[in-house]
N, CA and C atoms as an extended XYZ file, in Angstrom:
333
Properties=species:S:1:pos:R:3:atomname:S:1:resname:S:1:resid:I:1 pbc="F F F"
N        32.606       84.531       51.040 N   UNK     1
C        32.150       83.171       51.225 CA  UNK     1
C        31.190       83.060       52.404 C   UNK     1
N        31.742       84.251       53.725 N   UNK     2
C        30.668       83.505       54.378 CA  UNK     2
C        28.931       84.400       53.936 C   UNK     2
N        29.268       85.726       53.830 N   UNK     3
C        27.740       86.000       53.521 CA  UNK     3
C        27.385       85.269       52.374 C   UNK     3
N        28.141       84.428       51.319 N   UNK     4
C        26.927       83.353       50.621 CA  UNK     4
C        26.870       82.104       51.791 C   UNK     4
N        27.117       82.003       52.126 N   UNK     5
C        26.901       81.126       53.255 CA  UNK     5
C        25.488       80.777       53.968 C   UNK     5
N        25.803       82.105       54.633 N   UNK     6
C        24.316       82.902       55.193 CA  UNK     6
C        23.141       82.742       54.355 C   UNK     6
N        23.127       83.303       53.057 N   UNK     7
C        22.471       83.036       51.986 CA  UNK     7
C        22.198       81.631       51.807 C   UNK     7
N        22.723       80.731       51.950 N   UNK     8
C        22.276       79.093       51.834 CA  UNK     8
C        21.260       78.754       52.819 C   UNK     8
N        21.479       79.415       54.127 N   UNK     9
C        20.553       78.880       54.968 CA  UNK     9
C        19.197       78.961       55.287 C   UNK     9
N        18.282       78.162       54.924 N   UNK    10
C        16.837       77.996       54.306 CA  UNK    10
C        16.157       79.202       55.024 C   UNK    10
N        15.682       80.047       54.447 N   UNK    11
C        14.672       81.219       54.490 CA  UNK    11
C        14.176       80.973       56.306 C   UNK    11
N        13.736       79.461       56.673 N   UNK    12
C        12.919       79.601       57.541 CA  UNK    12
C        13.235       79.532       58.836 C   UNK    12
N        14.897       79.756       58.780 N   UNK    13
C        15.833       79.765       59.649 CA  UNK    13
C        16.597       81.242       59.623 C   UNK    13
N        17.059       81.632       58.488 N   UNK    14
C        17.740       82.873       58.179 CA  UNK    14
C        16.597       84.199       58.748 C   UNK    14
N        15.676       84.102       58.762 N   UNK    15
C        14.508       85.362       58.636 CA  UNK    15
C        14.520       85.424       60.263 C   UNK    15
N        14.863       84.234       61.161 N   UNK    16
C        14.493       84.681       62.960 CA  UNK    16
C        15.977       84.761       63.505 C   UNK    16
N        17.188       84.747       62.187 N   UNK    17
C        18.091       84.997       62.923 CA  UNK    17
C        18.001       86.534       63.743 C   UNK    17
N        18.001       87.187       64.361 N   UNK    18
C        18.436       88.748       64.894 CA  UNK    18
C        19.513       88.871       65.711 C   UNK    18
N        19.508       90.286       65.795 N   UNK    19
C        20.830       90.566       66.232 CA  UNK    19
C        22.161       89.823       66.574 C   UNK    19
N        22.601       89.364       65.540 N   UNK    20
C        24.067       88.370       65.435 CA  UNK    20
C        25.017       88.836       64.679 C   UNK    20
N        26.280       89.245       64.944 N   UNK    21
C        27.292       89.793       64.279 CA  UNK    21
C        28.037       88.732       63.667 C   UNK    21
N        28.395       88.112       62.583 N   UNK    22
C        29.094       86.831       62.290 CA  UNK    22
C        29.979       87.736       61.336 C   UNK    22
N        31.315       87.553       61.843 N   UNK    23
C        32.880       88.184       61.526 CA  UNK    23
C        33.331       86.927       60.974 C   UNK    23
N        34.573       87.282       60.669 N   UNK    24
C        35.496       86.814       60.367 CA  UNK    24
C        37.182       86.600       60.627 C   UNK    24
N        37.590       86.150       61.689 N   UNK    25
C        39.055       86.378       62.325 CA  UNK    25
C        39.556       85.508       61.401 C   UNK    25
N        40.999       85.558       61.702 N   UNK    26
C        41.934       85.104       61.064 CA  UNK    26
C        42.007       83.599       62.204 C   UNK    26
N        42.607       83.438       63.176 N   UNK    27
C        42.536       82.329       63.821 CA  UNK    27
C        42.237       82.609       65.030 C   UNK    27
N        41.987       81.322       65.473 N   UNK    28
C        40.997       81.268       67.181 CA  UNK    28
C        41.972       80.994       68.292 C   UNK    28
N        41.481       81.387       69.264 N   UNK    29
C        42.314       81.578       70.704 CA  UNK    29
C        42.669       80.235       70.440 C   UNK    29
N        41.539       79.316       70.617 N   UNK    30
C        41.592       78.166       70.739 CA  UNK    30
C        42.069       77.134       69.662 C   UNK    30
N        42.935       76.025       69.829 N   UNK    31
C        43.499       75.433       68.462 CA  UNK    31
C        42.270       74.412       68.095 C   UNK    31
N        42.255       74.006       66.771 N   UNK    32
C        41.158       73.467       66.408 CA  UNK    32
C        39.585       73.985       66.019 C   UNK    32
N        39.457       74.902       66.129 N   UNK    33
C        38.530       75.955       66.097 CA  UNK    33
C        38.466       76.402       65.039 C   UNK    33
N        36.841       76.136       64.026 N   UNK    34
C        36.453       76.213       62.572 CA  UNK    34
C        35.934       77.875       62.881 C   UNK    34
N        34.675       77.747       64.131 N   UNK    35
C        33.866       78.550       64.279 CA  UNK    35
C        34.084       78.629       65.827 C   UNK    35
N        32.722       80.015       65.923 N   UNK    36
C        32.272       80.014       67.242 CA  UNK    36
C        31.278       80.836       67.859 C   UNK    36
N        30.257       80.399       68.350 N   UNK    37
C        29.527       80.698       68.883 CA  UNK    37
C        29.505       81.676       70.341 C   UNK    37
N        28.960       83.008       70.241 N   UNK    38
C        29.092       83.598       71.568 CA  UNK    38
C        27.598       84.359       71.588 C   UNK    38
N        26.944       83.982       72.898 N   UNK    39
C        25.666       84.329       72.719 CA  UNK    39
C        24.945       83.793       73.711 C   UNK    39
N        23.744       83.957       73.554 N   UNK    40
C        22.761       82.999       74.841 CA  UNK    40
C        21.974       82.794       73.420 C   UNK    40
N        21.823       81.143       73.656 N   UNK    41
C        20.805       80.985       72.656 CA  UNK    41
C        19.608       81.481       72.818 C   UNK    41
N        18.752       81.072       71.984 N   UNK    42
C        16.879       81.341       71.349 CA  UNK    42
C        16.347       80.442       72.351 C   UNK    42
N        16.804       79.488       72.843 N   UNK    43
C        16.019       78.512       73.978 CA  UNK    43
C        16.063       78.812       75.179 C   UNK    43
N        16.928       79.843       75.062 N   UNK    44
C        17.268       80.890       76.753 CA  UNK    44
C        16.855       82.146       76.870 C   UNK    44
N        16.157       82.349       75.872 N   UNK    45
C        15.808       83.932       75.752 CA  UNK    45
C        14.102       83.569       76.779 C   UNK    45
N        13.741       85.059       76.660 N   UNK    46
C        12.433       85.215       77.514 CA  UNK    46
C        11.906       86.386       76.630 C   UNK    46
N        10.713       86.889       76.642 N   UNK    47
C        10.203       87.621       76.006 CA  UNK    47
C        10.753       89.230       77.095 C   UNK    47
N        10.906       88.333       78.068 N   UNK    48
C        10.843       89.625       79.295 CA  UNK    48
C        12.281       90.534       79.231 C   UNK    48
N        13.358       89.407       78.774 N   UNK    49
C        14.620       90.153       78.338 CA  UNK    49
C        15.179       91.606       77.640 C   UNK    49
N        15.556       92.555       78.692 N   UNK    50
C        15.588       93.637       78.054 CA  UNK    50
C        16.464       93.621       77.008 C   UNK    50
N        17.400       94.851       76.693 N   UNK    51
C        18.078       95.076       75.403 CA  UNK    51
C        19.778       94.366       75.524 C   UNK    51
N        20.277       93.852       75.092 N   UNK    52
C        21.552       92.789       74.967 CA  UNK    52
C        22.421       93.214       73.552 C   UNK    52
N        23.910       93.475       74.214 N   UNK    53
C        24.564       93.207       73.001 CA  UNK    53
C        24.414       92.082       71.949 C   UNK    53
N        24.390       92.135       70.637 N   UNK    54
C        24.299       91.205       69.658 CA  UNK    54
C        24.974       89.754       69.993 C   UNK    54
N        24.791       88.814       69.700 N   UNK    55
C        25.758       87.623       70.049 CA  UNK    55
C        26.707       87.750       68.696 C   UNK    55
N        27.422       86.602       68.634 N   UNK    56
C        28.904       86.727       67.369 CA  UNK    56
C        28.749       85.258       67.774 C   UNK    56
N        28.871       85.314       66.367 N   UNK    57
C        29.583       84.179       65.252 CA  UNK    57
C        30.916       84.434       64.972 C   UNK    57
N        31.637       83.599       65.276 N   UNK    58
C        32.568       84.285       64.422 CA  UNK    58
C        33.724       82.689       63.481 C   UNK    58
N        33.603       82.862       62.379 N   UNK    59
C        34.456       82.204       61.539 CA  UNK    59
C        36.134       82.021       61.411 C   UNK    59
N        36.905       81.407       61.670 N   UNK    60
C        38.253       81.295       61.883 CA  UNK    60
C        38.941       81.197       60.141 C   UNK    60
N        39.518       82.002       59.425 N   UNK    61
C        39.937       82.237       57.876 CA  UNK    61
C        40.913       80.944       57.660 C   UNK    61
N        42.272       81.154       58.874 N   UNK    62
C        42.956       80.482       58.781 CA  UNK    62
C        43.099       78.841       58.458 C   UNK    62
N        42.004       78.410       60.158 N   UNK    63
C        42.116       76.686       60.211 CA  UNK    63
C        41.331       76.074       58.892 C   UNK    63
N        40.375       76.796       58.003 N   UNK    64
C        39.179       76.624       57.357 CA  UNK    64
C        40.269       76.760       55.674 C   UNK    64
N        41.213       77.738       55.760 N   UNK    65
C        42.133       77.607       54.004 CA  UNK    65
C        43.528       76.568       54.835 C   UNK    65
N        43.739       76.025       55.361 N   UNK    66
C        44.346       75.073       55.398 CA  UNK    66
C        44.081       73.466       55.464 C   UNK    66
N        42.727       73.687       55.841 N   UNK    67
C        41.857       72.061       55.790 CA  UNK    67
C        40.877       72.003       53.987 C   UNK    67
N        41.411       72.987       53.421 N   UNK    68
C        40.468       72.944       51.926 CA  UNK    68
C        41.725       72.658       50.932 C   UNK    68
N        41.061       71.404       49.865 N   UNK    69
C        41.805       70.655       49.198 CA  UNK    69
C        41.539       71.209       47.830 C   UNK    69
N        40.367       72.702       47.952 N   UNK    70
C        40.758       73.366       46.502 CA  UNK    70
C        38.928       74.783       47.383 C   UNK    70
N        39.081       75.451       46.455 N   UNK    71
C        37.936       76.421       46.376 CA  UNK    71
C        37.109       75.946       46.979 C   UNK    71
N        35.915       75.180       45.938 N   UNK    72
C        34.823       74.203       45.687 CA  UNK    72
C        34.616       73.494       47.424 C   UNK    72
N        35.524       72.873       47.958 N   UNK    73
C        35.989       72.434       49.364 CA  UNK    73
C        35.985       73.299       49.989 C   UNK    73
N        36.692       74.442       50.154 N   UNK    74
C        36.662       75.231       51.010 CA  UNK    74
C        35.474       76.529       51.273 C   UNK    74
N        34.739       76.685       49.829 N   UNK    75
C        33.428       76.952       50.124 CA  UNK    75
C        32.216       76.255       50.939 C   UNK    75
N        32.422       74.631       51.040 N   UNK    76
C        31.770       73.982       51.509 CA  UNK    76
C        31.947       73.767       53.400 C   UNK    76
N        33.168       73.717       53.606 N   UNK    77
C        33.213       73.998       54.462 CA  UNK    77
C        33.032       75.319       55.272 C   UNK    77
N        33.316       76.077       54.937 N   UNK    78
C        32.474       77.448       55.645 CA  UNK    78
C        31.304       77.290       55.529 C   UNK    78
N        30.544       76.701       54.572 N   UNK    79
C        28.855       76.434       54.843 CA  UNK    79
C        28.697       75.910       55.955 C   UNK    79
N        29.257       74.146       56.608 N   UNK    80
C        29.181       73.779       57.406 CA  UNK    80
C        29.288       74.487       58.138 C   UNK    80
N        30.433       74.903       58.595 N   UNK    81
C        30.740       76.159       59.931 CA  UNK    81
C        29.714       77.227       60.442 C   UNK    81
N        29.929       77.639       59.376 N   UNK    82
C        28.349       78.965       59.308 CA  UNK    82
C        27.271       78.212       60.186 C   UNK    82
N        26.371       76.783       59.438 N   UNK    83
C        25.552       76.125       59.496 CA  UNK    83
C        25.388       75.626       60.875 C   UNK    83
N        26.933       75.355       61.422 N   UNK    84
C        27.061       74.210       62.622 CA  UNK    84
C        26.759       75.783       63.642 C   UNK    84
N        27.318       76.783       63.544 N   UNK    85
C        27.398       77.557       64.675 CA  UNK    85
C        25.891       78.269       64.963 C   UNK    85
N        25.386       78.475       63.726 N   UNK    86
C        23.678       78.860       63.603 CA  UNK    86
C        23.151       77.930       64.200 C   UNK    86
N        23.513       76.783       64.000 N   UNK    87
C        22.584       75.835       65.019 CA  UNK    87
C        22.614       76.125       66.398 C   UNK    87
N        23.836       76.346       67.024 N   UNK    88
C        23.984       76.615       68.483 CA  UNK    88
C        22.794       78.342       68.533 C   UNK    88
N        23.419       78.759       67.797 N   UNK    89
C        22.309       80.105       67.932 CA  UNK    89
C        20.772       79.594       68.314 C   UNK    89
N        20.220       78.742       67.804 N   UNK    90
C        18.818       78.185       67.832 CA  UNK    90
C        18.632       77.337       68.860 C   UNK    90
N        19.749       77.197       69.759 N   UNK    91
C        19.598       76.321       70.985 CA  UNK    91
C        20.707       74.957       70.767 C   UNK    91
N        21.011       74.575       69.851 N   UNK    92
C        21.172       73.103       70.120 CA  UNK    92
C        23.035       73.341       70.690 C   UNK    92
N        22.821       71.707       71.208 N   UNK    93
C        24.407       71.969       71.772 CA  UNK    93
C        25.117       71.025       70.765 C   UNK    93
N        26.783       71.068       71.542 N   UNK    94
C        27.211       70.202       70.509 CA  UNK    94
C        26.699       69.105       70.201 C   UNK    94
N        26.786       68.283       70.959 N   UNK    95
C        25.835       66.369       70.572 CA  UNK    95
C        24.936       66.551       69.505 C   UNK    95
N        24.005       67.459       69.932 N   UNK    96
C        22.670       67.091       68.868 CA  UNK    96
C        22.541       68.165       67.031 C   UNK    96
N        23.858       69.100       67.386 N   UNK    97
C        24.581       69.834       66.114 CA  UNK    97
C        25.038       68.718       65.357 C   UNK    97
N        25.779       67.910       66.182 N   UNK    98
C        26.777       66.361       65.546 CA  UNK    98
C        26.456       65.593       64.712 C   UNK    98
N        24.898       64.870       65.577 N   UNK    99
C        23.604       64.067       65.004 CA  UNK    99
C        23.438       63.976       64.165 C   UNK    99
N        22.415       65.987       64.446 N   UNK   100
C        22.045       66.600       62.702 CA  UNK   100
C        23.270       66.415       62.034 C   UNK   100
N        24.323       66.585       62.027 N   UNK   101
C        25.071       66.817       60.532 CA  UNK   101
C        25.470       65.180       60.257 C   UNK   101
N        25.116       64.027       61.369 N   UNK   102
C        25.627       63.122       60.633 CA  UNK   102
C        24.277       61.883       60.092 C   UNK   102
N        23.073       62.998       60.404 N   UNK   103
C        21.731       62.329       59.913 CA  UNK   103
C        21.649       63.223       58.303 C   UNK   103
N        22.591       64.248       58.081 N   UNK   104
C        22.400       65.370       56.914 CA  UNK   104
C        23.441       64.407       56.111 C   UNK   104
N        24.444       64.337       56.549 N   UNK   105
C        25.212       63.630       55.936 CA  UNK   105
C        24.903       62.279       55.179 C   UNK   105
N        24.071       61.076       55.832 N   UNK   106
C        23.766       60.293       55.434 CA  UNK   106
C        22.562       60.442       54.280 C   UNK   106
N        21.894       61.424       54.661 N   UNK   107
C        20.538       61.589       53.621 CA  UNK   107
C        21.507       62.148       52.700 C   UNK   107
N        22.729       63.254       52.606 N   UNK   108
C        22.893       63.390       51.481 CA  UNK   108
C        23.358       62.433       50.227 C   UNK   108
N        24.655       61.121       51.076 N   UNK   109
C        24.746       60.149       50.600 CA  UNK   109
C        23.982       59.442       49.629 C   UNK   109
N        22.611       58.965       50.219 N   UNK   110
C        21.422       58.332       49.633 CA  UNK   110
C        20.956       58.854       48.686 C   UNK   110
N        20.698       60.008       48.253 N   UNK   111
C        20.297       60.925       47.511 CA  UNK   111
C        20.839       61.072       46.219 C   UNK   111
């Protein structure tokens, strides 16, 4: 589920992801925890930056098949997750991850 995941996310975003390891644990240190982001974002990088371990993604199995009310649901939500934590990869923080998903949300509504 999550490499189709990955696969959902529009070409023009997926192609500048690099070096990012996105796993899969069973559950997070932390309670409440879909995903997570570990990394220095793309808005903190420098060209001048030498060589760096990969950042991680990493997906929580557990909190994500207990909040899904069938498959179909629970595929969708790992999209989000995937989606929400790639965003932090690209710089954004939580607030403006939030926004987007509740300006995505509404356009999908309308639609």
């Amino acid at each position: 589920m999550v490499a189709r995941a990955v696969q959902r996310i529009p070409a023009r975003f997926r192609l500048r992801i690099q070096n990012v390891a996105i796993v899969v644990e069973q559950e997070p240190r932390e309670p409440g925890l879909l995903g997570l982001y570990q990394g220095r974002p793309l808005t903190e990088r420098s060209v001048h930056d030498g060589f760096h371990m990969p950042d991680q993604i990493s997906i929580y199995q557990g909190p994500h098949e207990r909040m899904a009310r069938s498959r179909v649901h629970l595929e969708e939500l790992v999209w989000e997750t995937v989606w929400h934590e790639v965003a932090h990869y690209f710089g954004l923080d939580e607030a403006q991850v939030q926004r987007a998903e509740r300006r995505h949300a509404r356009l999908k509504r309308h639609s």
